[in-house]
C-alpha positions in Angstrom: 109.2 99.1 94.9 112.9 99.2 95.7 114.8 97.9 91.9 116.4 94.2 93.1 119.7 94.4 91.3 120.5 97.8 92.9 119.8 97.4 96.6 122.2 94.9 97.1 123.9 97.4 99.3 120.8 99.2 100.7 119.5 96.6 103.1 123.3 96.7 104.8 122.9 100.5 104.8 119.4 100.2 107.1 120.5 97.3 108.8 123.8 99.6 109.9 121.3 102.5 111.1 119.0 100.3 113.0 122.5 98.6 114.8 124.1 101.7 115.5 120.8 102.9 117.1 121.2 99.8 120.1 124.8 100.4 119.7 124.3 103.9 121.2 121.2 103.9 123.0 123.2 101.9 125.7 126.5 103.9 125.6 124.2 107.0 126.2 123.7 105.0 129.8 127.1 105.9 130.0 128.5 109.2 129.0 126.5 111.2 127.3 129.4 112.8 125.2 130.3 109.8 122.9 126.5 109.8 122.0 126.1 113.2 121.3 129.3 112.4 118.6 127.1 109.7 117.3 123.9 112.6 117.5 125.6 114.7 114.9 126.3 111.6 112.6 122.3 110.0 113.3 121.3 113.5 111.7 122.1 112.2 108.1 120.0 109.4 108.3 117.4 111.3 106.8 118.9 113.1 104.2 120.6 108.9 103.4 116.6 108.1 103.1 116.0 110.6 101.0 119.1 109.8 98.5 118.3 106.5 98.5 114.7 107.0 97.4 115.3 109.4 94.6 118.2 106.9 93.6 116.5 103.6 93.5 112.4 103.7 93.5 111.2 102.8 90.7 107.2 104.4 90.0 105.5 101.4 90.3 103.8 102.1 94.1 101.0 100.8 94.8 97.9 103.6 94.5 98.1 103.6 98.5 101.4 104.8 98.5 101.2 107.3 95.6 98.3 109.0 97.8 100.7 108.7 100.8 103.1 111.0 99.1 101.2 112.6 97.7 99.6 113.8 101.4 102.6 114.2 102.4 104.2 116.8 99.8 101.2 118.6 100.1 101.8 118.8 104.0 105.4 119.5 103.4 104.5 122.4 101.1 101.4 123.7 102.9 103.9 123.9 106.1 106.5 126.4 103.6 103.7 128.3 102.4 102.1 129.2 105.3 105.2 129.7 107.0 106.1 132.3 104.3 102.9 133.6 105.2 102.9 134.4 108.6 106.3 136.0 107.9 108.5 133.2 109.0 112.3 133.7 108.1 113.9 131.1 105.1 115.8 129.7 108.2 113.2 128.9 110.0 111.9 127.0 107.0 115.1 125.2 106.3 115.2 123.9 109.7 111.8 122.8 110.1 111.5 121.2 106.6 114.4 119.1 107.4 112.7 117.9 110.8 109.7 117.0 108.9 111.3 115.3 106.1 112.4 112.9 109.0 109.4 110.6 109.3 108.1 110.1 105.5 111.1 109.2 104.1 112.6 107.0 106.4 109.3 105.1 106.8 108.5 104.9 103.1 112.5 103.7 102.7 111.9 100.8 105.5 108.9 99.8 103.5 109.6 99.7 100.2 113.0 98.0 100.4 112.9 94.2 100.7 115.7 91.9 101.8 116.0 88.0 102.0 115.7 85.8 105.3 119.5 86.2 106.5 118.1 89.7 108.3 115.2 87.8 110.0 117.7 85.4 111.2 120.5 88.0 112.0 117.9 90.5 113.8 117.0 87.3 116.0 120.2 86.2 117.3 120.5 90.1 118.1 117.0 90.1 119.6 118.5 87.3 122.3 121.5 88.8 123.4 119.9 92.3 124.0 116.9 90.2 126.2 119.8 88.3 128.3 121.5 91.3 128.8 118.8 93.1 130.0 117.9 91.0 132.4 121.5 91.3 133.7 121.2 94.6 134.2 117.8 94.7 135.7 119.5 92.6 138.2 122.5 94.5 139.0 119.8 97.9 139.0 117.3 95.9 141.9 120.7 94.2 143.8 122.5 97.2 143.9 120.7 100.5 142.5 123.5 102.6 144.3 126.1 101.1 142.3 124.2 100.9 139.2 123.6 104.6 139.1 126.9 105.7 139.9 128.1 103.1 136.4 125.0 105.0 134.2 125.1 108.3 135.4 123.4 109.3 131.9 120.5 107.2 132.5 117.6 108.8 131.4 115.5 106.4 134.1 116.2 107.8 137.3 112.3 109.6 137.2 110.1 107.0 139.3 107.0 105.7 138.2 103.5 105.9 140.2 102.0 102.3 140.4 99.5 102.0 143.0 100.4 105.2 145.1 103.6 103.5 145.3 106.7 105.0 143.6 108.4 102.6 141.9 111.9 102.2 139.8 111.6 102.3 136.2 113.8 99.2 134.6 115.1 99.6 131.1 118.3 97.0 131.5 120.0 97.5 128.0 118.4 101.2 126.8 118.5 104.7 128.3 114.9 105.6 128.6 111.8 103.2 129.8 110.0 104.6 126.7 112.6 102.8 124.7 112.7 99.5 126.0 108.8 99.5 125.9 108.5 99.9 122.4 111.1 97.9 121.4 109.8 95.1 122.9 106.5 96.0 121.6 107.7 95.5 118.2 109.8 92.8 119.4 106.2 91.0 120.3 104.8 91.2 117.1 107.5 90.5 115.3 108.0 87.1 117.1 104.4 86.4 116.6 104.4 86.8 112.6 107.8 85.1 112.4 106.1 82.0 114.5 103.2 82.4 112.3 105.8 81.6 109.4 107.3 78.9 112.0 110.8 80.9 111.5 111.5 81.2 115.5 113.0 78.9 118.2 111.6 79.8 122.2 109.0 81.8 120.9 107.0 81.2 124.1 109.6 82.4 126.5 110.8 85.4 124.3 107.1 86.4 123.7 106.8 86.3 127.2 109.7 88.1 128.7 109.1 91.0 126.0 106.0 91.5 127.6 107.5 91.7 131.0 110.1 94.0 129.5 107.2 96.1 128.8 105.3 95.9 132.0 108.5 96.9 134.4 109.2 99.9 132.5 105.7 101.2 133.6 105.1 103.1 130.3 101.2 102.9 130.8 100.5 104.2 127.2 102.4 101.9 125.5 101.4 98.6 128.0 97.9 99.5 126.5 99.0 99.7 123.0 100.6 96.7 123.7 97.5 94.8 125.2 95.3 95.7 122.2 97.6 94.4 119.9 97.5 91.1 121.5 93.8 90.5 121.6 94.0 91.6 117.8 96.6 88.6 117.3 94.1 86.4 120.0 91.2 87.2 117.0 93.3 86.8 114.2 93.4 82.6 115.6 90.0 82.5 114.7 89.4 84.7 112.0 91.0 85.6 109.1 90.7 89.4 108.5 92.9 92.2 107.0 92.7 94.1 109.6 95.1 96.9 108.2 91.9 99.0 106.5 91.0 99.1 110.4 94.0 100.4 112.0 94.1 103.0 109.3 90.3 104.2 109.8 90.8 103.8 113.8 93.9 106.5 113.3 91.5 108.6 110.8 89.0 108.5 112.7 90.8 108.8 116.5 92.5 112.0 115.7 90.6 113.2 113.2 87.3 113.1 115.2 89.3 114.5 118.3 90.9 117.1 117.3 86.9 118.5 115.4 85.7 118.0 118.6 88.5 119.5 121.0 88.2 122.9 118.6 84.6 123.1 118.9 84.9 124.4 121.9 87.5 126.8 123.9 86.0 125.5 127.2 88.1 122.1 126.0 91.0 123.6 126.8 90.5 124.8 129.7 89.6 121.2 130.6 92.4 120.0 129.4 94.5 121.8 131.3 92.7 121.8 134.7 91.9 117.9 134.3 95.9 116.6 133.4 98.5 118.5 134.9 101.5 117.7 132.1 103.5 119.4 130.1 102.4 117.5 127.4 99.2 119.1 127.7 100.1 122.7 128.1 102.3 122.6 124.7 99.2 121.3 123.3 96.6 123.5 124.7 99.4 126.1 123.9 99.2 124.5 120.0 95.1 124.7 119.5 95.5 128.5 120.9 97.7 128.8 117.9 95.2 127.5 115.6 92.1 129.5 116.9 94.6 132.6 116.5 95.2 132.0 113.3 91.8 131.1 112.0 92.1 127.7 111.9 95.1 128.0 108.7 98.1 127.7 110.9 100.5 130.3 112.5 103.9 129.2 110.7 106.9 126.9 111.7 108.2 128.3 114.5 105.8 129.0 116.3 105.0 126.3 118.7 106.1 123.2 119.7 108.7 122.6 117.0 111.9 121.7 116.6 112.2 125.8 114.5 110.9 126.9 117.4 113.2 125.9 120.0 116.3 125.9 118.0 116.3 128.9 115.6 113.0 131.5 116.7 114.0 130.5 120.8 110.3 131.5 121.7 110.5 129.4 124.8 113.2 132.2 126.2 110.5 134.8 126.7 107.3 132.9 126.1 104.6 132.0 128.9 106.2 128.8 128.8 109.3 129.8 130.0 109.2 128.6 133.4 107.8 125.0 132.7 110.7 122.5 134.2 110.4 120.7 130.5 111.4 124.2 128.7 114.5 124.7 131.6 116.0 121.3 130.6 115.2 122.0 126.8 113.3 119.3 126.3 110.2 120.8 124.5 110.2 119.1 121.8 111.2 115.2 122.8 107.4 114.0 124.2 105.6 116.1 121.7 104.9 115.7 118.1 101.5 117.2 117.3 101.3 120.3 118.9 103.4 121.9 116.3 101.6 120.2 113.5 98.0 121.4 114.5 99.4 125.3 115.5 101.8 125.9 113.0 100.6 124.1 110.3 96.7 124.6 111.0 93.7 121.8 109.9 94.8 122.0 106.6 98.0 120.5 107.4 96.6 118.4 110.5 94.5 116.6 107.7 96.8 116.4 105.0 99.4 114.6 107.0 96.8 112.7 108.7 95.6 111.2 105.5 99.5 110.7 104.7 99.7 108.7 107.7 96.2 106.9 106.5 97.7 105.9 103.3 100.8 104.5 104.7 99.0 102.0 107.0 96.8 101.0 103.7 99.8 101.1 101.7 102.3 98.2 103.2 101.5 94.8 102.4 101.8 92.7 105.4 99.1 93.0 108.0 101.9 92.7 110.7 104.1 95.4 109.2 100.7 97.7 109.1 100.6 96.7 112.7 104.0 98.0 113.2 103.1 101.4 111.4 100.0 101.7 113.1 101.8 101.3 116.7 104.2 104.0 115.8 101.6 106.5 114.6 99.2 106.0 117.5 102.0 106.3 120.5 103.0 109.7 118.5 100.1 110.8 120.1 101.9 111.2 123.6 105.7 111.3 122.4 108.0 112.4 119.6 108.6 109.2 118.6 107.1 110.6 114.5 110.1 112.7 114.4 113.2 110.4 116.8 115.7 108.2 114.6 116.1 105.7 117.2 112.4 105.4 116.9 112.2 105.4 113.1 115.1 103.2 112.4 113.7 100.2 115.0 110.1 100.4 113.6 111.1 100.9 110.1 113.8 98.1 110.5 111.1 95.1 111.4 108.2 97.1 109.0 111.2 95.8 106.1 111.5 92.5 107.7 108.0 91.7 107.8 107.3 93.0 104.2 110.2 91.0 103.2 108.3 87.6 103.4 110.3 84.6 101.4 108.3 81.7 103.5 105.3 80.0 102.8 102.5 82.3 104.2 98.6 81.1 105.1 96.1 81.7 102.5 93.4 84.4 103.5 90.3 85.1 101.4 89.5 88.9 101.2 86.3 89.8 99.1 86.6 86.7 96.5 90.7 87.5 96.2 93.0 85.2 97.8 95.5 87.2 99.6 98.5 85.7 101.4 99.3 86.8 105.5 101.5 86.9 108.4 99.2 88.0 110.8 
């Protein structure tokens, strides 16, 4: 864990990332020019994370974690050396390994650090605000969309969503993209729901209830069904005590580990996949397993595909089939994507290695709610970025800290003889 007498400073530090991140994400709304100063600052949080760990953990992890790093360096080195393989150049590397050390440390930073009850009562009274303001300016969107659009003309909502064969306005009130708002108020949800399991929370019924709303206007279908699934878990959790985190860990082992064996099996998959969902999403990673079959299945180097290396520093999409995809023309490649580039750059061997990182961390963090948390993250990475984007990182791993930071009395739960304590 995180040494008590020397953190004293380090939950201000986290709580500072995760403000700045709603700080920004509605001034980007605005003018996209002050964000993009606050862009080049967000790009030390990770290199903060890992400073902070080497300074302060102390080597007593539990054996989940130690397997979770241990995963993960592997990944991390497996990625260099089979870059230097295929011929990649040291600043490809450089640029890549910094994009992946993005996700490990900042997650393992959120979880290991604890903090007292102030933060749980400081994150509510800025969970409020940012609800009452949102419904503010969902209003002023419906009332007067005109109006509202010429005020954020760096929204990043205008694109309409398809409900019913009706095109329909996306609503994201405080945040610049419906992607954000639904997630947030995921988390928000079960957040609420193991701080009223705690009995820590005032209106839990009517902030439960508009963070679900929150969720349902910004018509992000994926993460509405992450979203519903997690509340029947809580609905079974009333009348049955489980630990359900070994669960959500083998449902992620088993989800993409069992797909991506299957998908490979045969090339007639991806021909599927590509004739049965017409996204961009799926082309990169069609364009990704190509890469792996190409490279025998060990991985084709950073750089390649689908990566941030590949974008920024080898510019394949310039001159690539890909080229003329409307994604590529607005250089946004890399923002709904995280896997691709892991499964064709890195091969199975790092597919499975970070997988089983990913495994480990679920296993790993104490609180079944804070697993939850982890386990949301993880699985929407499966149609986003949101593995390798700080706003993402710093709200999950923000509430993962709270929730691992219990100081309340918490309801006994009886796991295989051992009585365990839980927030649901």
């Amino acid at each position: 864990m995180i040494e008590k007498k020397k953190v004293t400073l380090v939950p201000h530090v986290l709580f500072g990332m995760f403000f700045l991140e709603l700080l920004f994400v509605f001034l980007k709304k605005i003018d996209g020019t002050v964000y993009g100063v606050f862009d080049a600052f967000e790009k030390l949080y990770p290199i903060i994370a890992v400073m902070l760990l080497t300074a302060f953990m102390k080597s007593k992890l539990n054996i989940h974690w130690w397997l979770a790093l241990g995963f993960y360096t592997l990944y991390l080195l497996y990625g260099v050396l089979i870059s230097l393989a295929q011929q990649k150049g040291i600043k490809i590397i450089l640029v890549q390994l910094y994009h992946e050390l993005k996700f490990f440390p900042m997650m393992m930073l959120f979880s290991l650090v604890r903090c007292d009850d102030r933060w749980v009562k400081l994150t509510i009274n800025i969970i409020k605000p940012v609800i009452a303001l949102t419904i503010l300016l969902i209003l002023f969107q419906l009332s007067v969309p005109g109006l509202y659009d010429a005020v954020f003309q760096n929204g990043g909502h205008f694109e309409k969503g398809h409900v019913a064969g009706m095109l329909l306005p996306r609503l994201v009130g405080w945040f610049w993209h419906p992607g954000q708002i639904a997630l947030f108020f995921t988390v928000t949800t079960v957040f609420l729901i193991c701080e009223h399991k705690r009995e820590n929370i005032k209106l839990f019924f009517p902030m439960v209830f508009i963070s679900v709303i929150f969720v349902v206007i910004a018509i992000q279908r994926f993460e509405l069904f992450i979203l519903l699934m997690v509340l029947m878990i809580f609905w079974f959790c009333r009348y049955i005590d489980v630990d359900y985190r070994r669960y959500l860990a083998l449902v992620v082992l088993l989800l993409f580990g069992v797909g991506i064996l299957y998908v490979i099996s045969d090339k007639a998959h991806f021909w599927w996949l590509l004739d049965r969902f017409n996204s961009p999403r799926i082309v990169f990673l069609v364009e990704g397993l190509f890469s792996l079959v190409e490279s025998n299945y060990w991985g084709a180097g950073w750089g390649t595909i689908g990566s941030h290396a590949a974008a920024d520093v080898a510019k394949v999409y310039e001159y690539n089939e890909m080229k003329d995809i409307w994604w590529v023309k607005l250089e946004q490649y890399f923002y709904d994507t995280y896997w691709p580039h892991v499964i064709g750059e890195t091969g199975l061997p790092g597919f499975f290695l970070l997988l089983f990182s990913m495994y480990f961390m679920i296993r790993g963090l104490e609180r079944p709610g804070a697993s939850m948390l982890m386990f949301i993250l993880i699985m929407t990475s499966a149609l986003s970025s949101n593995a390798q984007a700080l706003y993402h990182l710093s709200v999950f791993g923000w509430f993962i800290m709270l929730l691992e930071s219990t100081h309340c009395k918490n309801r006994p739960v009886h796991v295989r003889g051992k009585k365990l304590t839980s927030i649901v």
